[in-house]
N, C-alpha and C positions, 0 to 999 in steps of 0.2 A: 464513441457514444453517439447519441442520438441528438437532434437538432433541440430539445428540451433542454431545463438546465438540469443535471446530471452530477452524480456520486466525483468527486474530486478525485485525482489520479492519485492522490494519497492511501486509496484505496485499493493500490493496486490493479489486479484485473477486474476489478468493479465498473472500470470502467467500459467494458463491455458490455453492461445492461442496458445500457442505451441504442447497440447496436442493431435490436430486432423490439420488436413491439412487445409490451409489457406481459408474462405470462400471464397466461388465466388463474385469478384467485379461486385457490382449492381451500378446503377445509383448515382451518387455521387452531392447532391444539392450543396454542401461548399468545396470549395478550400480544400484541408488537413491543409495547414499552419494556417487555420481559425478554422478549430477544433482542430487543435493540440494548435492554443493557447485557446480557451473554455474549454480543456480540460485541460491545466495547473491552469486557473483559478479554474475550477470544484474542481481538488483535491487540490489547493493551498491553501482556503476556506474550506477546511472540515472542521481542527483544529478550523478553528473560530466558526462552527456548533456542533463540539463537546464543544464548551467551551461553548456556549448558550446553550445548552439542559442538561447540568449540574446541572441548574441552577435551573431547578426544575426536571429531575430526577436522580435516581440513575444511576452512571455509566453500570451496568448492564444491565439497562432499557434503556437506550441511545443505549448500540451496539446491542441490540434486538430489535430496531425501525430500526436502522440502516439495518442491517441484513434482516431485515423481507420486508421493502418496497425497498428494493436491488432485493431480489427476486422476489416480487411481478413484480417489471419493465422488470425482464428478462423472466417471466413468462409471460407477457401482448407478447411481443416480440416471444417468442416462438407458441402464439397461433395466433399472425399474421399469422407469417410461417408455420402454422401446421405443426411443428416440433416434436417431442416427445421427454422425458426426455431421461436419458441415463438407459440400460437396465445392468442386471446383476447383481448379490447380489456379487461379487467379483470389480465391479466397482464402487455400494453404500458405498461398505466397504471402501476402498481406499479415497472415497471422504468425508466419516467424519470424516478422520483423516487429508486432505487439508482442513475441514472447521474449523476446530480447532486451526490449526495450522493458515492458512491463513485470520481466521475471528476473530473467539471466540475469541482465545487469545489476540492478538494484540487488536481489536478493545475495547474490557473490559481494557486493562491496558491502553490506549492511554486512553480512557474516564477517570480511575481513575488519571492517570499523570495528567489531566488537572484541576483535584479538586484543584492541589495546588501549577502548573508551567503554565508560560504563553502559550496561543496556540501557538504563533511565536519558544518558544524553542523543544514545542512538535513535530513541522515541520521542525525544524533544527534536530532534533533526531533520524527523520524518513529519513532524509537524510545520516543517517550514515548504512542504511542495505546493501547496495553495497560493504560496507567496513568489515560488517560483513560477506557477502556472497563470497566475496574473501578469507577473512580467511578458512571459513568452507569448501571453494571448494580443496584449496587447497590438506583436510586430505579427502574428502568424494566423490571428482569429479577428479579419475585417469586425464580426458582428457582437463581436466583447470591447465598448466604446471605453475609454478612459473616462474617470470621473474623478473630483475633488476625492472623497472620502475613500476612493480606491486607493489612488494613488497614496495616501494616507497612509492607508492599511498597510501599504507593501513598506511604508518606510520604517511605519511605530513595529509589525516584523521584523524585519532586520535588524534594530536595532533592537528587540527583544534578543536574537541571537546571540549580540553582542555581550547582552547582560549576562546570557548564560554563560559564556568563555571566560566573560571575565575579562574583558577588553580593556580595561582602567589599569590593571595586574601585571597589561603585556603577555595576555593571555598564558600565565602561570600556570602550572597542573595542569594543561590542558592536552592531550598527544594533538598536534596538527593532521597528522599523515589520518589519522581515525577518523577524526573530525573531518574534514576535508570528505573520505571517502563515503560518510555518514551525507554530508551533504551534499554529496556527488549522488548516490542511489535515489536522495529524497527531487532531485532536478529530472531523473531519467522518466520516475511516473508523469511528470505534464508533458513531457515529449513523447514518451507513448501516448498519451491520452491525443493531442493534437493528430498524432498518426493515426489513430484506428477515428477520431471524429472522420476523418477526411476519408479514410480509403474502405473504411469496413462500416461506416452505415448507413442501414438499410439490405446491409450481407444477410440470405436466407440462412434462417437456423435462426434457435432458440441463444440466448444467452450463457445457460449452459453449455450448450454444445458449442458455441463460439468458443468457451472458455476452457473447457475442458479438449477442447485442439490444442489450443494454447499452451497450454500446462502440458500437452506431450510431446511439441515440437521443441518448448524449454528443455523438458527431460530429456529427450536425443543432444539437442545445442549443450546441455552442464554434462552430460555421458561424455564427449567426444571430450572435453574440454576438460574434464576429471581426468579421463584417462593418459592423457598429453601432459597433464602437470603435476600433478599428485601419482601418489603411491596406493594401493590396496589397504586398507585398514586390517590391520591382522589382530585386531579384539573388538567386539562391540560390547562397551560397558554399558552397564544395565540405562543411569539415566540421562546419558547424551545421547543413548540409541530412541528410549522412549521419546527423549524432548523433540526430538526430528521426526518421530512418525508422528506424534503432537503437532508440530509444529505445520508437517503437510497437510496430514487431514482431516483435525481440525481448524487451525489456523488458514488455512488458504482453500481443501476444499468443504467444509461444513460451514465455514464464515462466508466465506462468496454465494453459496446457495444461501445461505439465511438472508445477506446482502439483498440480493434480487426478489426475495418476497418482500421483504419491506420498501422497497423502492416500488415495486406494482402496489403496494398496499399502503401506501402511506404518503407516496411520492419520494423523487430524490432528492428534494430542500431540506426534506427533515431527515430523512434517511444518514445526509451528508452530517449531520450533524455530528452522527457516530465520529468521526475524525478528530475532535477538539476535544474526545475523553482519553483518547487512545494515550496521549504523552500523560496524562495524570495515573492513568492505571498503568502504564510504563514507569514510573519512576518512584511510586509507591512500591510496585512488586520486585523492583531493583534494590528496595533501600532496604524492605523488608522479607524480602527472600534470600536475596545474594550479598544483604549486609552494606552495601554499594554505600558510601558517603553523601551525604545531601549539604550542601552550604546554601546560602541564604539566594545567593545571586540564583539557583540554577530554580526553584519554583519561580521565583519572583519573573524572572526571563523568560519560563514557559508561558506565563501566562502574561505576557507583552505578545508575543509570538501567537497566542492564540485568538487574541484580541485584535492583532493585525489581520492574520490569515481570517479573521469572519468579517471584518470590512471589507478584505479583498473582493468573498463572495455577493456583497451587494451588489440589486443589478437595482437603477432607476425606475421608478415605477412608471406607467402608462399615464403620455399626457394627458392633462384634462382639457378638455373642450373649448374651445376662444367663446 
């Protein structure tokens, strides 16, 4: 992303809107408050899309549908605009190490987390990368300075986490190995994000077309990597197959364009904001779509966790004058 302050890697490859100058504001059909809330629902629901497409395929095969019709949506889009991909074997390079970081990874360990924790905790989990990406900026981002009420943030976070596990219990009911990989994918977005700050901005090409690379050298990277460790699916059931075309494009690519108008159109402070609904409309559409259990600890800990992660994002305001 961009030297501005910028959509949180919790977002994915949103973080790539910062890498090229703000598109040109076109005609706007929906209010933004109206896509910014279609778009908390869009990603608030993924978890539930990852948890149905589980269900008959393998995790791998999941974030490679994923991945593949992400692209495909930002490729359809791309050839409205007769746009072209981005050019450069020094900017290919770059961007299949953001599609790894930013896609592969995460999206594979989010699908495996979901074999064996509810979708609602896997979207509480993903709400802790702000809290990761504060730590990391600290030692990797000179110009992100530590503050009192930062460091704050990252603590009353973590210790939201805590709440959610259920760490008083000896963390009881809770899978480790899910959890763990849940909060292993939601650590991968602020290291990609650190990666494409430093190497990809200011990369010619539009954010789309940043992204929509991205999402096809993911698709080759989970291709090769499906076909080495999974098997061919020999059924596509009607809705784990929808939930995964769902899940690529609209969840990753119709959500990331929506993403990039409102960050030119609103800016990305508010834009970012979209991130701290995502676990609420993850854990509602868990409890009341897939039936998923809710105990006391596990709202009450999101919203520690959520109240962390927006301290993290305060920056000090500008000195005043001696």
């Amino acid at each position: 992303m961009s030297a501005p302050t910028t959509p949180r890697p919790a977002l994915s490859t949103a973080s790539l809107t910062a890498t090229a100058a703000p598109a040109t504001r076109r005609g706007v059909l929906l209010d933004w408050r109206v896509r910014f809330a279609i778009l908390s629902v869009v990603w608030g629901f993924s978890f539930l899309l990852i948890k149905v497409g589980t269900e008959a395929y393998a995790p791998f095969q999941v974030a490679l549908g994923r991945v593949l019709f992400g692209a495909l949506a930002l490729v359809a889009v791309l050839l409205v605009r007769r746009e072209p991909l981005p050019r450069g074997l020094r900017t290919w390079g770059h961007l299949s190490v953001a599609a790894l970081l930013l896609n592969t990874a995460p999206f594979s360990l989010f699908a495996y987390a979901e074999l064996s924790i509810p979708s609602s905790l896997a979207g509480i989990c993903n709400a802790t990368s702000p809290l990761w990406g504060m730590a990391l900026s600290l030692v990797a981002l000179s110009e992100d300075r530590p503050t009192r009420r930062r460091f704050a943030g990252l603590g009353l976070g973590f210790l939201g986490v805590l709440t959610v596990l259920g760490a008083w219990q000896g963390f009881s009911g809770v899978d480790a190995k899910g959890t763990a990989f849940a909060l292993l994918a939601s650590l991968c977005y602020p290291i990609g994000w650190i990666y494409v700050r430093r190497t990809l901005a200011g990369a010619p090409g539009s954010p789309v077309a940043l992204t929509g690379g991205q999402l096809i050298l993911s698709t080759l990277q989970l291709g090769l990597v499906s076909a080495l460790f999974t098997s061919a699916p020999t059924s596509f059931p009607l809705w784990p197959t929808l939930s995964v075309i769902a899940l690529g494009a609209l969840g990753t690519g119709m959500a990331l364009q929506m993403q990039y108008g409102l960050v030119s159109e609103i800016g990305p402070t508010t834009a970012q904001m979209v991130t701290y609904f995502i676990p609420v409309i993850a854990t509602t559409a868990g409890v009341l779509v897939l039936g998923e259990q809710l105990h006391w600890n596990t709202p009450a800990g999101a919203a520690i966790v959520l109240a962390g992660a927006a301290l993290t994002q305060t920056r000090p305001g500008p000195r005043k004058p001696a």
